[in-house]
Structure formats: structure tokens, C-alpha cells
N, C-alpha and C positions, 0 to 999 in steps of 0.2 A: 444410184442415190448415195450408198455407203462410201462412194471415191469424191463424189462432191461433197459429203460433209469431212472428208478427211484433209483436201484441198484448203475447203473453208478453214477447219480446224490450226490447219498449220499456217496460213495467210493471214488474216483476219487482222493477229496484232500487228503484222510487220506492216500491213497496209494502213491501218488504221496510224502508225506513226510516221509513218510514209508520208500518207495525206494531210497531218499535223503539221509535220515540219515544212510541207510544200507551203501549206497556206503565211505560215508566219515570213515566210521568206519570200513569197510572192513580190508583195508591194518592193522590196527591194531588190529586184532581179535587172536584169540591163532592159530585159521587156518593157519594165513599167518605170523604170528609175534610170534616165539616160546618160546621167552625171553621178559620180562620187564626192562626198562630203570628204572636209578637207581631209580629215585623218587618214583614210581609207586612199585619199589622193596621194598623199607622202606613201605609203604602204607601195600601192601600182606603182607607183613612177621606180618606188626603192626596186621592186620586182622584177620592170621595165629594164631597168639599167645592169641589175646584175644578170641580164639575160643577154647583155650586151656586154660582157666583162667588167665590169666593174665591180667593186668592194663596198660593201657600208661598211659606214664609219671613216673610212679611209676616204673614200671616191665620193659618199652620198652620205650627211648627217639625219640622224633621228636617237632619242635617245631611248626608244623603245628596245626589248633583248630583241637579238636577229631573228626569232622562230618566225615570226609574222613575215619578215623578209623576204624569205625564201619558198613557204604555203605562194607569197602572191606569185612570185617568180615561177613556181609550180602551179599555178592556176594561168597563167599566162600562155605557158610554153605549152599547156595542154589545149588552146583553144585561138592559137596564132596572134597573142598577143592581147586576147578579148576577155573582156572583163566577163565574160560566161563561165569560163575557166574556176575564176575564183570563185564566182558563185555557185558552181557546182560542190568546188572543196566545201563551202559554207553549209549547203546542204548535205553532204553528206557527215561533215563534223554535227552537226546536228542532228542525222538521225540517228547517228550511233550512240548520241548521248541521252536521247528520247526513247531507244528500245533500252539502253542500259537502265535506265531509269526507270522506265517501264515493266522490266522482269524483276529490278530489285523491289521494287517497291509492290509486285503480284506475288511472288515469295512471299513474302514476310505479311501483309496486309491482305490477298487477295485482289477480284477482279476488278472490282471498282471500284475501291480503293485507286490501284494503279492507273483504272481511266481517267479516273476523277483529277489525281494529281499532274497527271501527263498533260490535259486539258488547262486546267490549271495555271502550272508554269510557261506553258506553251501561249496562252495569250496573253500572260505576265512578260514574255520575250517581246511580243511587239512595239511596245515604246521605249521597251531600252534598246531597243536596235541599232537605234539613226543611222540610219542609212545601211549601216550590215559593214562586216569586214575589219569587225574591230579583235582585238588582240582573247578578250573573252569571251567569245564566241568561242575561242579555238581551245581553250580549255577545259569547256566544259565535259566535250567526252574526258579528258583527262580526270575529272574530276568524278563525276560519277565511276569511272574504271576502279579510282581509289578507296572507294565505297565499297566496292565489289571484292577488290582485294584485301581490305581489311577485315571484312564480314565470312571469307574463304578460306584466309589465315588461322581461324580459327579450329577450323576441322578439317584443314585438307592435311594430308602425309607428305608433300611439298612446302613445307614450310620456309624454308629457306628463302624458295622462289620470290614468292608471294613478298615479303620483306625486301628481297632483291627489287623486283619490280615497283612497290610502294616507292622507292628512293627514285627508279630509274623516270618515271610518271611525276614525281613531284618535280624532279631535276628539269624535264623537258615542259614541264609547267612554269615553273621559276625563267625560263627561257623565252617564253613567252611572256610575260609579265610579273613582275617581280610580286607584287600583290597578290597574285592569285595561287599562294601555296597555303590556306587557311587550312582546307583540310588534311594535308600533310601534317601541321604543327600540334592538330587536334589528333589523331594517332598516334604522333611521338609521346602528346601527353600522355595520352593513352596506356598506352606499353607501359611508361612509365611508371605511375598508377599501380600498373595492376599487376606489372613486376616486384616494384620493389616490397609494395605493401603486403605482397604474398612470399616473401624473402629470395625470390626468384632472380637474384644479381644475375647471375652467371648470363639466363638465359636471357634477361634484358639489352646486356653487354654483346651476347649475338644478334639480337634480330635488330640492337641501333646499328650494331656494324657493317652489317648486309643491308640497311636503310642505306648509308653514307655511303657504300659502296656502288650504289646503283646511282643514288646520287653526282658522286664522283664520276663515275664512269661515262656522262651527258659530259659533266661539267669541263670533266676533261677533256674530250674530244670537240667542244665548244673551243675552251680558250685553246687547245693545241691549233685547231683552223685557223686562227687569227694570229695565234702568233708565228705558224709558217708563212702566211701571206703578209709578215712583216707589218703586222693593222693591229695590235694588240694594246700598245698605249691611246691608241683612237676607241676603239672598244672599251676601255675600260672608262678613257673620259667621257662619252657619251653614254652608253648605258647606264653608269654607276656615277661616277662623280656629281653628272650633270643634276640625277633624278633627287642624291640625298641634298646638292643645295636646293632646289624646286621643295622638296616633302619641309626642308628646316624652314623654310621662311612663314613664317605666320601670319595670318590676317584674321585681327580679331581673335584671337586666342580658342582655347576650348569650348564656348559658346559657340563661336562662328562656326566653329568645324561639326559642335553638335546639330546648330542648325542645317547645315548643310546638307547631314546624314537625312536628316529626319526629312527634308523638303525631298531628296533622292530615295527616299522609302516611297512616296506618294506614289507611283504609279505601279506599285505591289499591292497597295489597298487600293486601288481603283479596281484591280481586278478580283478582291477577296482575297488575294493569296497569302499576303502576309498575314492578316489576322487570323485564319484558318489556320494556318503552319505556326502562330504562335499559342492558340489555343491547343493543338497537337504537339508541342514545348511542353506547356506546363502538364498534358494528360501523359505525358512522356517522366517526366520526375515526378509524377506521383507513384505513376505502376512500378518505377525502380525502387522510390522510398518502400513500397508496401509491397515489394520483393511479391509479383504475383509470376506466377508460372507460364501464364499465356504469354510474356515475354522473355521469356527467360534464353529461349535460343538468338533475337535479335539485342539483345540487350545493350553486348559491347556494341552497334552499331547505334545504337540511340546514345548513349552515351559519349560515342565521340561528335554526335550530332549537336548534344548538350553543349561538347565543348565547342564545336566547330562556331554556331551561328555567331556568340558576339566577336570570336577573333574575326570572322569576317569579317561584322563593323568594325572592328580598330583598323583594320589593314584598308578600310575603304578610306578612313577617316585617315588615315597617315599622309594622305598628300591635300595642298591646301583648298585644293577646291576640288570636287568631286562631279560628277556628269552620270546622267543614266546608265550609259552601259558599266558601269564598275560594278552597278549593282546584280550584272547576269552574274557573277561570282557566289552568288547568293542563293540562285533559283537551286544547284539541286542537293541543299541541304532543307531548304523550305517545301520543295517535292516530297521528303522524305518525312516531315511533320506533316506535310498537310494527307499525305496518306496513312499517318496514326491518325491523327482526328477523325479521319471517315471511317476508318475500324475500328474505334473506340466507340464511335455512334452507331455504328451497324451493330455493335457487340451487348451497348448495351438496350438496345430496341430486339435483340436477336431471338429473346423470351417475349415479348410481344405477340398476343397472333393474330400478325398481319397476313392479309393472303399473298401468294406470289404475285399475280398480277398487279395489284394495288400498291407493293414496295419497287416493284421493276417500274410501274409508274411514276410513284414519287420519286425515285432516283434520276428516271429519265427529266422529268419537270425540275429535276434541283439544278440537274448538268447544263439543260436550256435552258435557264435563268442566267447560268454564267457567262454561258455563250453571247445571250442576246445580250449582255450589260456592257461587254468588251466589241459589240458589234460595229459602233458607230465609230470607238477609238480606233477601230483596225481600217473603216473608212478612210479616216481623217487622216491616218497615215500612209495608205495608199496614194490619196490625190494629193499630199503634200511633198511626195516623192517625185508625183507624175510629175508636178509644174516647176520641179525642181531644174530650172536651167538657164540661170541667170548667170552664167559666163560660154554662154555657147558663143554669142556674138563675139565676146573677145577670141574664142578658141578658133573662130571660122576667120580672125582677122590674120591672126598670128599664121595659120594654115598660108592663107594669101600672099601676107607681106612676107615670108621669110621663106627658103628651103631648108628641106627636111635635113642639114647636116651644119643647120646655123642654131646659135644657143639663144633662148630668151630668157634673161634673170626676170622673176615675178618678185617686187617690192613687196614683202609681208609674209604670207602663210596660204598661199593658194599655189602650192606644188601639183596639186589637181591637174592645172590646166599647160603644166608641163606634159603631165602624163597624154591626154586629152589631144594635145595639139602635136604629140611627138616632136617636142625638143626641147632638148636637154637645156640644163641649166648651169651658166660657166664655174658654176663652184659647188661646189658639196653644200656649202649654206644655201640650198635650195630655199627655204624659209630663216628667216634672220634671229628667230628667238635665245639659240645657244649666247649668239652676240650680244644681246642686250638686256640679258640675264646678268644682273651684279650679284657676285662673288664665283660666278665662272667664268666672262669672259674676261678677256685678256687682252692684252696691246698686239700679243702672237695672231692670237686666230683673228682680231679686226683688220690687221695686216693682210694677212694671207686672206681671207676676204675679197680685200679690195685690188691684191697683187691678182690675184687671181680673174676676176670681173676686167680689170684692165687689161692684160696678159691675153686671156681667151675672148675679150670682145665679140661680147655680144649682142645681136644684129638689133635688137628692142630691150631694155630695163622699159617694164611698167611696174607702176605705181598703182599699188591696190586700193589706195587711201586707206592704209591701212592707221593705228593710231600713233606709229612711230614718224615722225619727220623721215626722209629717204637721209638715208647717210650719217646719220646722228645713232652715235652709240653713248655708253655711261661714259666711251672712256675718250681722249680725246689729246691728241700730239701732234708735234708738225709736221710729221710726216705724213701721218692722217687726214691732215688739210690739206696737204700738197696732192696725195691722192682723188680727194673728195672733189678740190678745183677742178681736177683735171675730169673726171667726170661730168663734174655739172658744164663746162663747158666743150664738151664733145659727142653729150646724148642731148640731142633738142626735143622740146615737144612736137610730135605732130599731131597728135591726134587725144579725141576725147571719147571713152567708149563706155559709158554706164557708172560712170562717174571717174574711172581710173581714168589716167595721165597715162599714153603710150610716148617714150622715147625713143629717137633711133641713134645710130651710130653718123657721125660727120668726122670726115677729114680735117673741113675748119671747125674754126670756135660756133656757138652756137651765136644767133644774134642778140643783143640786151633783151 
């Protein structure tokens, strides 16, 4: 009996986040989700290709950092090309960051605290999913990790490390999505703060340096890769050029972007979690203003929480439109308040006397209230996932009409069904957006564009009907025309498939 409860003792949490993170990932597993959403489609296909030798940025455009690039490329190669692969990586980037989360926040709060808020974030994860395999999914563990080493930094004889690695974790974060280094800037603050104000230069001047050093040390072995593979100005214009004209262009000013935020909070309060984690906020600055001692060992870690949550919002709010998953960036700073809340309430009920079984009840009845209230949303996204297959027909066309080492250009942003139908796309503008983006593109890349599509002839251009005209960019020359004719009169319509235009390739002119 004593080796089964020592079993149980040691399993319990690991299972218990185990079967968390299964469940939120379920609905989008290749099981139940037999297509990827487009973004996730650009990611595989980008995966796809560099497992074929090929480069992004150089060979394959997206202006996302490469980390995600290469996760899919390692999900792929681990599972002969199947999207299982990656969704393994997905779940296990996820539970490392749900047990991380889960022992920071049992430390500092205890046990149910930690369940409470793992539960929590965890069905707060399902609607910003869509569909799974986006860039912040993947740094969450990075982010919790940062947590862990800011909170460790403080009393561990490793010092140095700890700083070393805060840099090297934010850097490989920054890599992944340039947005998603909030907590990193709220730590700098941090140091900062608590250095200078305590006359501490000296040792501020160390632990920024060993930040920037780990930093650096990503940063450089990134741009070193690209710029031996001779791909360094393409990197630089698609990751960074592309993203700061995309974040500058405004629509509707400050309003619009504040509405933005707030319509992207909405599915944080559907499940309780933000307003809990912002009541856990404000019960968080008061125990600092009135300096009480039951905080005093997590202190610095609520504090850079303090500072962390609104840089979140700015960095969510910095590009012009905003979508649910920007907002997982968020969950595990809001893990972290909404597990003060539940220990601030347990703490001060704690003089109370309730019996044991009657508070193990109500905890249980508060936990299943949550549960059941995100029950039907976790439905609704399952079966919205299921019936998600509204270019299988075209994918089963293109299989047919083409062989497996002919190119199909997709007109629009459906690289998905590159990936899907295994074949490649005769240009790196797999999706046309860089192109028809005013103030990056260029006469250069429309060219090369259309040199390229002619050049590599490919066996189908379909038309997504998407909202661009096919062949219409901002910008527009005679040479441009000379190209465009020569296409429209050499891809003829054959076929009509769920509303897209399929084109093929003709020797002659196409007919009037």
C-alpha cells in the first residue's frame, strides 16, 4: 500500500497535466482536424520544403522569425512527413509549460491554487488555438522557464547562469515571434529598478551583460546560419522589414487598436480567467504597498508580473490587427495572478472554521463550475475543426491532375493545400501578400515573381478568389504587362472547384 501511495505521490501532478494538455489539443490533432488552417499551412509546407533542401526566406517567403520553421521541419521528419509529428512537438511544448507552471505557481501558492490556475489557463488555451501550430504555442514553455529563472536568480550561488540563460530563452523567444519577449523586458525592468535604486551599478552592469550575452549568443548563431547560406538580406527583408511596414500602417488609430485588444480579451473572460488574474493584480499591489511578509520570498516575481501584464498588451497592440492566438502570450502571466487570487481567498477564509470536508467540497464545486462553463466552447471547437475540409476536393484534384514533381501556384494565401497535395509552388511567393503590401514591395520582387511563375511553369495557377484581382499588384510597368499577357494567355480556365478558377498550362494561346 505504502509503494502505491508513493507511485501515486510522484505521478499524480505529472498526469494530471498530462491529461490537461491532451485534452486542449485533442480537437486539434490530425485525429479529429484533418486539414491545417492557413497559417499553420505556410509553417508545414515551409517545414515540407526545408526537408527538401530548401532555405526560407531565400527558396520559401514568410515573414514570421525561422524558429517555427524548423519545430515543423522537426515534426515532420519525426513522423515521415505527417502532420502527427508536429503535433506531438505541440503537445509536448505544452506540457512542459503546464508542469512549469504548475510547480511555480504550487511553490509559491500551494496545491490548489496550482490546480485551480493550470485548469484555468488551460481551457482559456482552447479558443485561442485555431487550429494549433502557431508561433505562441511554442513559447510558452519559454516563457514560464523565464519565470522560473527570474524567481531562482534570486537565491541560487549560480548566478551568473541564471542571467546567462534569461538572455539565451528570451533570444530563442524573440525568434520565434518578435512580440512574444514581454517577459523578458519586464525583468530587464526589473534589475533595473532594484539595482539602481539600491546603488547596485556595478552589479546591474553584470547581470545586463550576461542577459545580452545569452541573448547574443542565439542571435548570433541565427544571423551567422543565414548569412553562410548566403540568405541574410532575404531574412532580414522578410522577418524585419516586412513586419515593421505591416505593425506602422494604422487603421483607425488608437481607438481601433484599443478596440481590438479588448474584443481579443473576450475569450479570457468567457472562461473567468482574466477577471480572476486581474483581481489577483490588484490583491498583488496591495500586499507589496503594505509590504506583508507572507510575500515577501515571491515578491520580486509578482512584481515583474506587475510589470509584465500591460507590456503584454502594447506588444499585442503593436501590429494593426490582432487575432486570438497573440493573446496565449498572455496566459502564463495571468496563471500566475489568478493563483494569488485563489491564495489570497483560501488565506483569508483560512481563520474560518470550515470543516475539511465541506472546503475540499466547495473547492471541488468551484473547479466544476469552471469546467462545465468552458464545456460546450470546447464542443464547438472540436466539431468546428472536425468539418473543417473545405479544400480537400481541390487537394484530391490537384493529386489527380498533376505528378508529384509538377509545381502548382495557389492565387491568394492558401499554401495549405501546397503542403496537402505535395507540390511545390514555382516561386517562394507561395502566398502573394509581401507583393501587394505598399511600402515593401517593389518593381524587383513583382518581377522575380512573375520571372519565376513563367520560368518554372506551372502545371495549374488556381485562383482562390481570393480579394486581389490574379496579377494585379500596387505597382505596375510594361514589362509587368508583357509578363501578365503572357500568362493570361497561356493558363486557360478548365475547371470550376468550390468556387476557385483552376488554370492549366497551354502551348497555344488560350481561346477568347
Amino acid at each position: 500500500m505504502s509503494l502505491l501511495r508513493n507511485i501515486i505521490d510522484q505521478t499524480w501532478e505529472k498526469l494530471l497535466v498530462l491529461c490537461g494538455a491532451l485534452c486542449v489539443l485533442l480537437p486539434t490533432s490530425p485525429l479529429n482536424m484533418p486539414y491545417a488552417y492557413r497559417d499553420s499551412g505556410v509553417f508545414l509546407y515551409m517545414g515540407w520544403r526545408i526537408l527538401n533542401g530548401e532555405l526560407p526566406y531565400r527558396d520559401v517567403w514568410d515573414h514570421k522569425p525561422p524558429v517555427i520553421f524548423y519545430i515543423n521541419a522537426l515534426g515532420l521528419a519525426l513522423e515521415n512527413n505527417s502532420r502527427w509529428g508536429v503535433w506531438l512537438i505541440e503537445l509536448a511544448a505544452l506540457f512542459l509549460a503546464a508542469y512549469l507552471g504548475f510547480q511555480l505557481i504550487k511553490r509559491f501558492f500551494g496545491v490548489f491554487p496550482a490546480v485551480f490556475s493550470l485548469m484555468l489557463w488551460l481551457l482559456s488555451l482552447v479558443p485561442l488555438l485555431q487550429g494549433g501550430n502557431f508561433t505562441t504555442e511554442y513559447t510558452l514553455p519559454l516563457q514560464f522557464t523565464a519565470f522560473w529563472l527570474a524567481y531562482n536568480s534570486e537565491k541560487s550561488e549560480n548566478k551568473d547562469w541564471h542571467f546567462f540563460l534569461i538572455g539565451l530563452t528570451g533570444a530563442i523567444a524573440f525568434f520565434t515571434k518578435q512580440t512574444a519577449i514581454g517577459i523578458w523586458i519586464a525583468i530587464m525592468i526589473y534589475l533595473t529598478l532594484r539595482e539602481l535604486t539600491s546603488g547596485q551599478i556595478r552589479q546591474w552592469g553584470r547581470e545586463t551583460f550576461l542577459i545580452f550575452l545569452g541573448g547574443l549568443t542565439v542571435s548570433g548563431m541565427v544571423v551567422g546560419f543565414f548569412w553562410l547560406q548566403d540568405a541574410l538580406p532575404e531574412f532580414w527583408s522578410a522577418a524585419f522589414e516586412y513586419n515593421f511596414v505591416y505593425a506602422s500602417v494604422t487603421s483607425g488609430g488608437l481607438a481601433t487598436r484599443l478596440d481590438s485588444i479588448l474584443n481579443g480579451i473576450k475569450p479570457l473572460t468567457r472562461t473567468g480567467l482574466f477577471q480572476i488574474s486581474l483581481a489577483g493584480y490588484v490583491c498583488a499591489v496591495i500586499l507589496i504597498l503594505l509590504k506583508r511578509n507572507s510575500i515577501s520570498k515571491i515578491q520580486p516575481l509578482l512584481f515583474i508580473g506587475l510589470l509584465n501584464l500591460p507590456i503584454e498588451l502594447m506588444l499585442i497592440g503593436i501590429s494593426r490587427k490582432t487575432y486570438p492566438h497573440y493573446f496565449m502570450t498572455m496566459l502564463p502571466v495571468l496563471a500566475l495572478f489568478a493563483g494569488a487570487a485563489v491564495w489570497t481567498v483560501i488565506s483569508l477564509t483560512s481563520k474560518w472554521k470550515i470543516p475539511v470536508l465541506l472546503r475540499n467540497a466547495a473547492a471541488a464545486a468551484v473547479t466544476g463550475f469552471f469546467i462545465w462553463n468552458s464545456f460546450y466552447n470546447y464542443m464547438d471547437q472540436l466539431f468546428i475543426y472536425r468539418k473543417f475540409t473545405k479544400h480537400e476536393t481541390v487537394i484530391n484534384y490537384i493529386k489527380d491532375a498533376t505528378a508529384p514533381g509538377e509545381s502548382v501556384l495557389l492565387w491568394g494565401a492558401e499554401t495549405s493545400v501546397n503542403y496537402f497535395s505535395q507540390r511545390k509552388s514555382p516561386t517562394r511567393f507561395t502566398y502573394q501578400y509581401a507583393l501587394d503590401h505598399e511600402g515593401y514591395a517593389n518593381e524587383e520582387l513583382i518581377i522575380e515573381f512573375f520571372d519565376d511563375v513563367i520560368q518554372n511553369r506551372p502545371r495549374l495557377i488556381i485562383n482562390t478568389n481570393s480579394s486581389k484581382p490574379m496579377y494585379e499588384f500596387p505597382i505596375r510597368t510594361d514589362s509587368m504587362d508583357e509578363q501578365t499577357t503572357y500568362l493570361r494567355s497561356h493558363y486557360c480556365a478548365v475547371q470550376e472547384i468550390d468556387s476557385w478558377t483552376v488554370y492549366e498550362y497551354s502551348e497555344n494561346q488560350c481561346d477568347p
